[in-house]
C-alpha positions as CSV (number, residue, x, y, z in Angstrom):
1,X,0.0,0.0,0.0
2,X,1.3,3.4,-1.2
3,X,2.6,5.5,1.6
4,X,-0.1,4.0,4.5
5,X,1.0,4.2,7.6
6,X,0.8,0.7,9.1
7,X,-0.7,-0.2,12.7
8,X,-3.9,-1.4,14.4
9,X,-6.9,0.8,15.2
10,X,-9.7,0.3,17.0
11,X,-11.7,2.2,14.0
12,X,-12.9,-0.1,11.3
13,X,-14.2,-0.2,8.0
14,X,-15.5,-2.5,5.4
15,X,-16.1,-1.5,1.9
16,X,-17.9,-2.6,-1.2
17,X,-17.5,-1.4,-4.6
18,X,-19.7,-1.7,-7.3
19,X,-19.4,-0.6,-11.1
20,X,-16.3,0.4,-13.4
21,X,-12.7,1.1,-13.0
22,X,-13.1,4.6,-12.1
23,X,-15.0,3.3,-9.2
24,X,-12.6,0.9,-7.8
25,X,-9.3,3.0,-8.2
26,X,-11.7,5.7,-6.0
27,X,-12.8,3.3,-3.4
28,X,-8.3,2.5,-3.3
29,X,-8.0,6.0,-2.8
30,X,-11.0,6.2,-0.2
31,X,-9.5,3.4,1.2
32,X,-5.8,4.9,1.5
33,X,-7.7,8.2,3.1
34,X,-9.3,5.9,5.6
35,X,-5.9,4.3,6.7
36,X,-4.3,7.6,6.7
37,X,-6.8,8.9,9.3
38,X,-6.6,5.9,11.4
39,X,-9.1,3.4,10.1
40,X,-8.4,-0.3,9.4
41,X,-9.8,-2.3,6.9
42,X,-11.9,-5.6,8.0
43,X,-12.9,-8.1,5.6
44,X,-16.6,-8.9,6.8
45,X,-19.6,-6.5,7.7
46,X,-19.7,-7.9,10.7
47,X,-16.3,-7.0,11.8
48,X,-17.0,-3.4,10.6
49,X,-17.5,-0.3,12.6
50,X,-18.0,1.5,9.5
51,X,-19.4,0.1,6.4
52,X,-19.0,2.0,2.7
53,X,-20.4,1.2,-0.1
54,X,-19.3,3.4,-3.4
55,X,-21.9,2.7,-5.5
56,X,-22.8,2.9,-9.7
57,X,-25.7,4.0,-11.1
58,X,-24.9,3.6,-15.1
59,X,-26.8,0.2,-14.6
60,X,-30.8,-0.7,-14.6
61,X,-32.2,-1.2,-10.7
62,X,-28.5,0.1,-9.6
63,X,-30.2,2.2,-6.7
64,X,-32.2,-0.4,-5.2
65,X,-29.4,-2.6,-5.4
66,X,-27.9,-0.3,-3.2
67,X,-31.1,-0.1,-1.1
68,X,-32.1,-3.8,-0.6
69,X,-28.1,-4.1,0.6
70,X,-28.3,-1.5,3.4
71,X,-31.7,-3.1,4.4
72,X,-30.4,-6.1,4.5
73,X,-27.7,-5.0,7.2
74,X,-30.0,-2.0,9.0
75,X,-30.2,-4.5,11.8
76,X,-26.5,-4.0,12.6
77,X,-27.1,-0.3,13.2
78,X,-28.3,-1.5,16.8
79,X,-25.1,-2.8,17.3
80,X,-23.6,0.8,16.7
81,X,-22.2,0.0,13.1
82,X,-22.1,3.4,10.7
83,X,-23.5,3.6,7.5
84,X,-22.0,5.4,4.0
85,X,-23.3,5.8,0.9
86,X,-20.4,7.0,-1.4
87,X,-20.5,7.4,-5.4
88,X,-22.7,7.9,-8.3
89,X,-25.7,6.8,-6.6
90,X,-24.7,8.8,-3.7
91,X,-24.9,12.1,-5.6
92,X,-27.9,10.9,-7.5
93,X,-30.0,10.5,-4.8
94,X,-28.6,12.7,-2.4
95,X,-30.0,13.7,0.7
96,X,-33.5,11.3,-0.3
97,X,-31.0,8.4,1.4
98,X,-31.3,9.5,4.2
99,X,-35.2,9.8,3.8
100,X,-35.0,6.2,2.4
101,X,-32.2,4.5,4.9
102,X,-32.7,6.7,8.2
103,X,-29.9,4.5,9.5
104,X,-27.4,5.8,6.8
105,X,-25.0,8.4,8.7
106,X,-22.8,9.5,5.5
107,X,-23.5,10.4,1.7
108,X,-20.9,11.4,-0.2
109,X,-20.4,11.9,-3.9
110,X,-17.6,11.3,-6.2
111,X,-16.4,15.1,-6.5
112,X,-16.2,15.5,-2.9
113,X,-14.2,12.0,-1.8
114,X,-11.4,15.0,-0.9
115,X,-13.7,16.4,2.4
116,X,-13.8,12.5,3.5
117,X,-11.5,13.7,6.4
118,X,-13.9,16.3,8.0
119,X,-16.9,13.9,7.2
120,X,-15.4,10.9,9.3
121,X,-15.0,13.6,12.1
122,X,-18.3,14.6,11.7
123,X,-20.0,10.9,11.8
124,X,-17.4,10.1,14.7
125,X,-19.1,12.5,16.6
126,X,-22.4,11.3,15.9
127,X,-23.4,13.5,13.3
128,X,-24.6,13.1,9.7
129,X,-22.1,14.0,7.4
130,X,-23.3,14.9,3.5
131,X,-20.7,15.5,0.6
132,X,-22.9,16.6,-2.7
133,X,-20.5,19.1,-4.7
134,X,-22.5,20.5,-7.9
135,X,-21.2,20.0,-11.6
136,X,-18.9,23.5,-11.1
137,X,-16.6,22.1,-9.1
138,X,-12.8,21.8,-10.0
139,X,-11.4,20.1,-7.4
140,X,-9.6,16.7,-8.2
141,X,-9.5,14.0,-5.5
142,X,-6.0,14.0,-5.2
143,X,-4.1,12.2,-2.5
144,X,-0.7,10.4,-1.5
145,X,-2.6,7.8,0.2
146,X,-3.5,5.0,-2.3
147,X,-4.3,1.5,-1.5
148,X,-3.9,-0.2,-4.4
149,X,-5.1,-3.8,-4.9
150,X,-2.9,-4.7,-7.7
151,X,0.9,-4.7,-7.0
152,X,2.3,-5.5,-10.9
153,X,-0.9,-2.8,-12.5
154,X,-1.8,0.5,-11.3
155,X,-4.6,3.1,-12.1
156,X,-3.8,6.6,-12.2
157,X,-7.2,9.2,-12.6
158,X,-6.0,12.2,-15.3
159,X,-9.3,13.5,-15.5
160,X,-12.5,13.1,-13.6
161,X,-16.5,14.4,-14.6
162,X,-17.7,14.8,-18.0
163,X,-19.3,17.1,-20.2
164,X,-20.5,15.3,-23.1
165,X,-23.9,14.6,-21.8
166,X,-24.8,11.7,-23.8
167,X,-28.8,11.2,-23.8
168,X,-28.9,7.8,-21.6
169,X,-25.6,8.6,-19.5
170,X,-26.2,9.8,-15.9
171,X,-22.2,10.6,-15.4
172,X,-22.2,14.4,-15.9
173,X,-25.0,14.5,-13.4
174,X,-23.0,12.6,-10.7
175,X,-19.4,13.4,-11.2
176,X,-19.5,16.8,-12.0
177,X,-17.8,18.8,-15.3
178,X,-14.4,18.0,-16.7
179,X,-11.4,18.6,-14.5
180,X,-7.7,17.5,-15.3
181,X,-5.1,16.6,-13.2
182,X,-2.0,18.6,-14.5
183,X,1.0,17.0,-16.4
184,X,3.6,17.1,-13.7
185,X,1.4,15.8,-10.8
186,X,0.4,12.9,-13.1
187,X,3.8,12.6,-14.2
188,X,4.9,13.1,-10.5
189,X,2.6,9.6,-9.6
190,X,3.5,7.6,-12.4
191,X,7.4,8.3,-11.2
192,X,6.0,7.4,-7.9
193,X,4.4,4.0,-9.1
194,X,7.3,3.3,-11.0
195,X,9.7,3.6,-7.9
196,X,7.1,0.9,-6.1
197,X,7.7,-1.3,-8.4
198,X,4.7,-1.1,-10.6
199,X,5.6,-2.1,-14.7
200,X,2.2,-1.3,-15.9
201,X,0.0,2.0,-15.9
202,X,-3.4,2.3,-16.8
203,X,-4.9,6.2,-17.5
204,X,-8.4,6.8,-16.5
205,X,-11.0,9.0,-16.9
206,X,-14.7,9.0,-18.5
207,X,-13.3,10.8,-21.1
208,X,-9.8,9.5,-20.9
209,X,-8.4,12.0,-24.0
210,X,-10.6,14.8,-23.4
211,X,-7.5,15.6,-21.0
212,X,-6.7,19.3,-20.8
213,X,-3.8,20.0,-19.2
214,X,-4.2,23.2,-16.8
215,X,-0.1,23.9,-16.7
216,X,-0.7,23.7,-20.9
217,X,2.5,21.7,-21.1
218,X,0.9,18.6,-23.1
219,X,-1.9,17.4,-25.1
220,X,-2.9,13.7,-24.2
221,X,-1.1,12.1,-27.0
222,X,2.2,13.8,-25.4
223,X,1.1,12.6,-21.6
224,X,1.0,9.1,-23.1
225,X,4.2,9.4,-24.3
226,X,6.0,11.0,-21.1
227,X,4.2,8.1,-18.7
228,X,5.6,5.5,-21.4
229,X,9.0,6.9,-20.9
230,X,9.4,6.7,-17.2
231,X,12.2,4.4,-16.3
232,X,11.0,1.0,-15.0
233,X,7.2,1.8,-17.3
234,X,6.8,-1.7,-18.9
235,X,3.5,-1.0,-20.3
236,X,1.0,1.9,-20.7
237,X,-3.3,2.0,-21.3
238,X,-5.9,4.2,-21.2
239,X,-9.6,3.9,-21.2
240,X,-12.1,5.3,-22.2
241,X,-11.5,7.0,-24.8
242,X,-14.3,9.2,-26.7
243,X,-14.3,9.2,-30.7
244,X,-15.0,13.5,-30.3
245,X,-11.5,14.1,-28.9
246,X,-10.0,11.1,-30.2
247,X,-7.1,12.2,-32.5
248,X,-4.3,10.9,-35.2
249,X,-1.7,12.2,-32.8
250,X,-3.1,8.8,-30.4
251,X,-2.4,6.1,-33.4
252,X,1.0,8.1,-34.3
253,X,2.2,8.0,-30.3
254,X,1.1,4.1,-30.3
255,X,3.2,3.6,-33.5
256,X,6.4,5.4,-32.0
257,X,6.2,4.5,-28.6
258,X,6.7,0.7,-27.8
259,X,5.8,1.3,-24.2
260,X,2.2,2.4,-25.1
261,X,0.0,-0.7,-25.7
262,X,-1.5,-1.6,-29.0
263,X,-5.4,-1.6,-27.8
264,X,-7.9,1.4,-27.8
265,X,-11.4,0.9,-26.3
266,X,-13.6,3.4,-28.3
267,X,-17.4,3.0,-27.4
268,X,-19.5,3.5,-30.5
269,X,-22.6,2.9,-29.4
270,X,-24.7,2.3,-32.6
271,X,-23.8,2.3,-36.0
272,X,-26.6,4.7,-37.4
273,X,-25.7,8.6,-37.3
274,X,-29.9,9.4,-36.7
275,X,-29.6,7.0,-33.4
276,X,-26.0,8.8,-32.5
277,X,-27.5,12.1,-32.8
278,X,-30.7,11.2,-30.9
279,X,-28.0,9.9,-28.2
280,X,-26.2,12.9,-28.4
281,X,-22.8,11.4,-29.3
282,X,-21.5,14.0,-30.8
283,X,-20.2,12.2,-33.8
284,X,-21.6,10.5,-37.1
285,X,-21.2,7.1,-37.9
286,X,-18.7,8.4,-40.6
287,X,-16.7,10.5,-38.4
288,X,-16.3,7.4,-36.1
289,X,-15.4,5.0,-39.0
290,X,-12.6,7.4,-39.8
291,X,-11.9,7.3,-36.6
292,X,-11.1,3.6,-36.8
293,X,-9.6,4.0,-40.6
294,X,-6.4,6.0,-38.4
295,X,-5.8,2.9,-35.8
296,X,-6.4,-0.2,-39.1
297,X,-3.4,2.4,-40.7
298,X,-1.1,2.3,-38.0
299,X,2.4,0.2,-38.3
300,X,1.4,-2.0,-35.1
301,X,-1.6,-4.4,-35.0
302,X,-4.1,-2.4,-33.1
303,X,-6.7,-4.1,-31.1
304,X,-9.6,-1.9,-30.7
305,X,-12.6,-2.9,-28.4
306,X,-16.2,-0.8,-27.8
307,X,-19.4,-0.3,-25.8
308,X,-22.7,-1.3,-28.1
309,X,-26.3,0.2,-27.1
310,X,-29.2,-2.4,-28.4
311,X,-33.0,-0.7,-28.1
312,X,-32.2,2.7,-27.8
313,X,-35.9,4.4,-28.0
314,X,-37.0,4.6,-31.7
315,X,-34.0,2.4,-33.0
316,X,-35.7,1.0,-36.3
317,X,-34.6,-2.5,-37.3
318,X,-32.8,-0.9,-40.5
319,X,-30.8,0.9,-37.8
320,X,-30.3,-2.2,-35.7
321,X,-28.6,-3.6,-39.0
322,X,-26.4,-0.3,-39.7
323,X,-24.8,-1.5,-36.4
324,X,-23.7,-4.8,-37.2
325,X,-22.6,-3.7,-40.4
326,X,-20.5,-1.1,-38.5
327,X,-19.2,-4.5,-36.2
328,X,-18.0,-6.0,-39.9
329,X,-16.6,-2.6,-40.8
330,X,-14.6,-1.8,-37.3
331,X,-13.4,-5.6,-37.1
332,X,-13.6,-5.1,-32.9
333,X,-11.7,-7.3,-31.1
334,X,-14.0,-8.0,-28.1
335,X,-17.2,-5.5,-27.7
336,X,-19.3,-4.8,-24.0
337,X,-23.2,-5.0,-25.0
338,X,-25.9,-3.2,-23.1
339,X,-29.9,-3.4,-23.2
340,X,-31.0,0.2,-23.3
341,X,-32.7,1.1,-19.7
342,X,-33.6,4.6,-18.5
343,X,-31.4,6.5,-16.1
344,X,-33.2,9.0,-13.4
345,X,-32.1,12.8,-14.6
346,X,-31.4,11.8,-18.4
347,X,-33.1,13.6,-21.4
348,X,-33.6,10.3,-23.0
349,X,-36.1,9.1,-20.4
350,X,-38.5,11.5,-21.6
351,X,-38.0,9.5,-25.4
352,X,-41.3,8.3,-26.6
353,X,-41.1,4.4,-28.8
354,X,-39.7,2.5,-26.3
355,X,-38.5,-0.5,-27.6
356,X,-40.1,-3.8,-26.3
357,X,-37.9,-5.5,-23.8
358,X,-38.2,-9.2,-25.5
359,X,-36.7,-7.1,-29.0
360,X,-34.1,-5.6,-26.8
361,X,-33.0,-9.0,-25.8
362,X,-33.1,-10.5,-29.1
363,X,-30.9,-7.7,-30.7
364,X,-28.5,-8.3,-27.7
365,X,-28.1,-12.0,-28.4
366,X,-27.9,-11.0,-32.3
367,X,-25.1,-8.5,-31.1
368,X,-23.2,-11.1,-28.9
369,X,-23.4,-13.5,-31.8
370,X,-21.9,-11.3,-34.5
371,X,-19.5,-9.9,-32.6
372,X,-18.1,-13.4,-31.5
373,X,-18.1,-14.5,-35.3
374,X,-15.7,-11.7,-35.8
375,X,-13.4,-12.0,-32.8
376,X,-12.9,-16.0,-33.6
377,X,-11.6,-14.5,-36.8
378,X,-9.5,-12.2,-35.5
379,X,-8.0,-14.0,-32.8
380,X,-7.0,-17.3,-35.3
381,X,-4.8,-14.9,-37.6
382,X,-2.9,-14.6,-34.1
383,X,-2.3,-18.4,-34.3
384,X,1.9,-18.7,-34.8
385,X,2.1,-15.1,-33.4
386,X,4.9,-14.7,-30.4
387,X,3.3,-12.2,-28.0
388,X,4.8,-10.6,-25.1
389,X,2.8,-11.6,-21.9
390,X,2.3,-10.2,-18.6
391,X,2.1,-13.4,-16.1
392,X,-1.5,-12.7,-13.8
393,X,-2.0,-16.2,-11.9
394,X,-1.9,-19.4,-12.9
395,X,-4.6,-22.1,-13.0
396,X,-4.0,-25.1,-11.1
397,X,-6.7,-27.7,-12.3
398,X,-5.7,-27.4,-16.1
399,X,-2.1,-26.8,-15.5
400,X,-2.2,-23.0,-17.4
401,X,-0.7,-19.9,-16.3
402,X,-3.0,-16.8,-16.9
403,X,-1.6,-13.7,-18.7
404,X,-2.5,-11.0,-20.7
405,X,-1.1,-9.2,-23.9
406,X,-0.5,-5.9,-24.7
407,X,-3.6,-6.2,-26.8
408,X,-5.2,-6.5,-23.5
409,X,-6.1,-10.4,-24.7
410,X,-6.3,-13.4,-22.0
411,X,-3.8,-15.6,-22.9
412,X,-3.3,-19.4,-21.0
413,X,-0.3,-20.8,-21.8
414,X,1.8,-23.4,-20.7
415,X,5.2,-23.3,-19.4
416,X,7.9,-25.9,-19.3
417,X,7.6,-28.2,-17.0
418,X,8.8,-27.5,-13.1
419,X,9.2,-23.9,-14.4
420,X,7.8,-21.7,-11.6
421,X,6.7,-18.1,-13.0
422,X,6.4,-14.6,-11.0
423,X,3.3,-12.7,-11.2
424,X,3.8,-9.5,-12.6
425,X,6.6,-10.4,-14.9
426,X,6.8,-10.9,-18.6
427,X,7.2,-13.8,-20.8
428,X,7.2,-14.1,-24.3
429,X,3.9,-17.1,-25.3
430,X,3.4,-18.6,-28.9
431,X,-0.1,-18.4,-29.8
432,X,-1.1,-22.3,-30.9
433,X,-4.9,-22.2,-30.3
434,X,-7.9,-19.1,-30.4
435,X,-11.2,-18.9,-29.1
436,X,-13.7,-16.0,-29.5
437,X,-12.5,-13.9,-26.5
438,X,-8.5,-15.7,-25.4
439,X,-5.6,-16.9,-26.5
440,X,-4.5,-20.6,-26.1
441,X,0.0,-21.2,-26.3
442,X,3.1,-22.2,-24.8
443,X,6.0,-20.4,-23.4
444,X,9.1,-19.3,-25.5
445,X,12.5,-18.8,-24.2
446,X,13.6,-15.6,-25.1
């Protein structure tokens, strides 16, 4: 753990985390606050004097998920226990938690994880504590106290909020504008990471390259490249990327910079411009192709991945089609699919033709299908291929160690026999066998 003072305390707290990888590298810099005001972390509920949960709201029913789980536990408020409700949800709903949950004694949002100090106080004392910054804020939650989970593969946060205001997409609501971290101080903690030992770095934000750099020293493109070029910096992704800010300069620092790796997740959506504009993408299904054109051009083999939206309200059939066509087009690696729902707060739950949940589902399984047509495809031209791989476990009951390529692919390989492999280090695989989604090979020695 980064910088966390070590010791026992009397003050516990248990913490769950729900939704994407912005959430979890929070909840390890929530976590790392925690420690660094005297807090240890328990493994069970029960154990807990204080129980977090930073919660997601992108998904259908993600509230009441949140809800039937602090039900579920109310009856450990008689035992003392403390309640928080961090997260999207947390800003979402706001103080109607506490309306909901009486027993809840914290709700914080995203924006405002950097009062967490002053709130503990507050609940300590037996007082409610509420975070809930609006959209204007532009404070990053910056800290030297990081607890991160992984010790080979690190996140680092460059930019938090969003201002794209897609028509289905509760984030700008509960995270707040745009704000970057500058250049040096995210330089500063890759240096940081680097000196701890980490080889890989992964970039986050909702908007990943809509990074703005408030010294005005680099454009993202040039970030990428710096963070690649710290000494000990094996490996370097970022995610997510939006197609509005995505630029040529990207593919052209992926070319020239080994260190960056050769995969760019770049969320589509649908394939038909009328849906994307009713969305409020911000881009036509041509400027998104071209998009792709850039990274199929480049000198290295490029995976590129993306988010796909079946039955969003008034999405024809013919529509439906101009999105698989785009899957044939894009040749996507792997792709995330989503049934439409309606978000609380988002223009597009006032959308009238509401597509039929059976249809939604049968354009989903359509989707899957497609998709995993082209990724078998893919993933056999790889067959003979010598890939570099980072080692991630290994799995004992077929005799496989687990790793992953710079093309962020699974890959289970076997290694000669007795041959005992570190996690976190590198070997090089040959690729022998494919399936839709992984890679299938033996170790090489270098």
């Amino acid at each position: 753990m980064d910088g966390v003072p070590q010791g026992t305390t009397d003050k516990t707290f248990y913490l769950e985390t729900f939704g994407c990888q912005m959430n979890v590298h929070d909840s390890e810099k929530v976590i790392g606050t925690l420690l660094q005001e005297g807090y240890r972390q328990v493994e069970t509920v029960e154990d807990a004097g204080l129980i977090l949960y930073n919660t997601c709201s992108i998904r259908d029913k993600a509230e009441q998920k949140v809800f039937n789980r602090l039900n579920d536990y109310k009856k450990l408020k008689k035992q003392g226990k403390k309640f928080g409700v961090l997260g999207c949800v947390a800003q979402q709903e706001g103080a109607k938690i506490f309306e909901r949950a009486p027993y809840v004694d914290m709700v914080c949002g995203s924006a405002s994880y950097r009062n967490l100090p002053a709130m503990l106080v507050q609940i300590e004392a037996g007082m409610r504590a509420t975070g809930l910054d609006d959209r204007e804020t532009d404070e990053c939650f910056e800290t030297a106290f990081t607890a991160r989970t992984n010790q080979h593969r690190g996140y680092l946060t460059i930019i938090e909020g969003c201002d794209k205001f897609c028509a289905y997409c509760v984030v700008p609501f509960t995270r707040g504008k745009e704000r970057s971290r500058s250049s040096s101080s995210v330089l500063a903690e890759g240096r940081q990471m680097a000196d701890l030992g980490y080889t890989e770095i992964q970039l986050l934000g909702q908007n990943v390259n809509s990074f703005h750099d408030p010294e005005g020293k680099k454009t993202f493109a040039e970030l990428l490249t710096a963070v690649g070029e710290i000494p000990g910096i094996k490996r370097v992704r970022f995610t997510t990327s939006h197609p509005r800010d995505f630029g040529r300069d990207i593919v052209e620092a992926i070319d020239a910079s080994p260190a960056l790796c050769n995969h760019v997740h770049l969320p589509v959506q649908s394939g038909s411009t009328r849906v994307l504009d009713a969305m409020q993408r911000l881009y036509t299904r041509e400027q998104y192709l071209e998009r792709i054109s850039w990274i199929q051009s480049a000198r290295r083999d490029i995976s590129i991945t993306s988010d796909i939206i079946v039955g969003f309200p008034g999405e024809t059939e013919a529509e439906f089609e101009e999105t698989l066509s785009l899957l044939t087009e894009a040749e996507y690696d792997s792709v995330f699919t989503f049934k439409y729902s309606p978000r609380p707060n988002t223009p597009a739950i006032h959308l009238d033709d509401a597509i039929p949940d059976e249809e939604k589902a049968r354009r989903l399984a359509v989707v899957n299908e497609h998709q995993r047509a082209i990724g078998l495809a893919r993933n056999r031209k790889r067959v003979g291929l010598v890939l570099d791989v980072m080692v991630e476990g290994k799995n004992e009951a077929r005799g496989q160690w687990i790793g992953r390529t710079a093309q962020n692919m699974t890959f289970n390989f076997v290694a000669p026999s007795g041959a005992e492999l570190a996690v976190g280090g590198y070997v090089d695989a040959l690729v022998t066998t494919s399936f839709p989604n992984s890679l299938v090979g033996e170790m090489v020695w270098k």
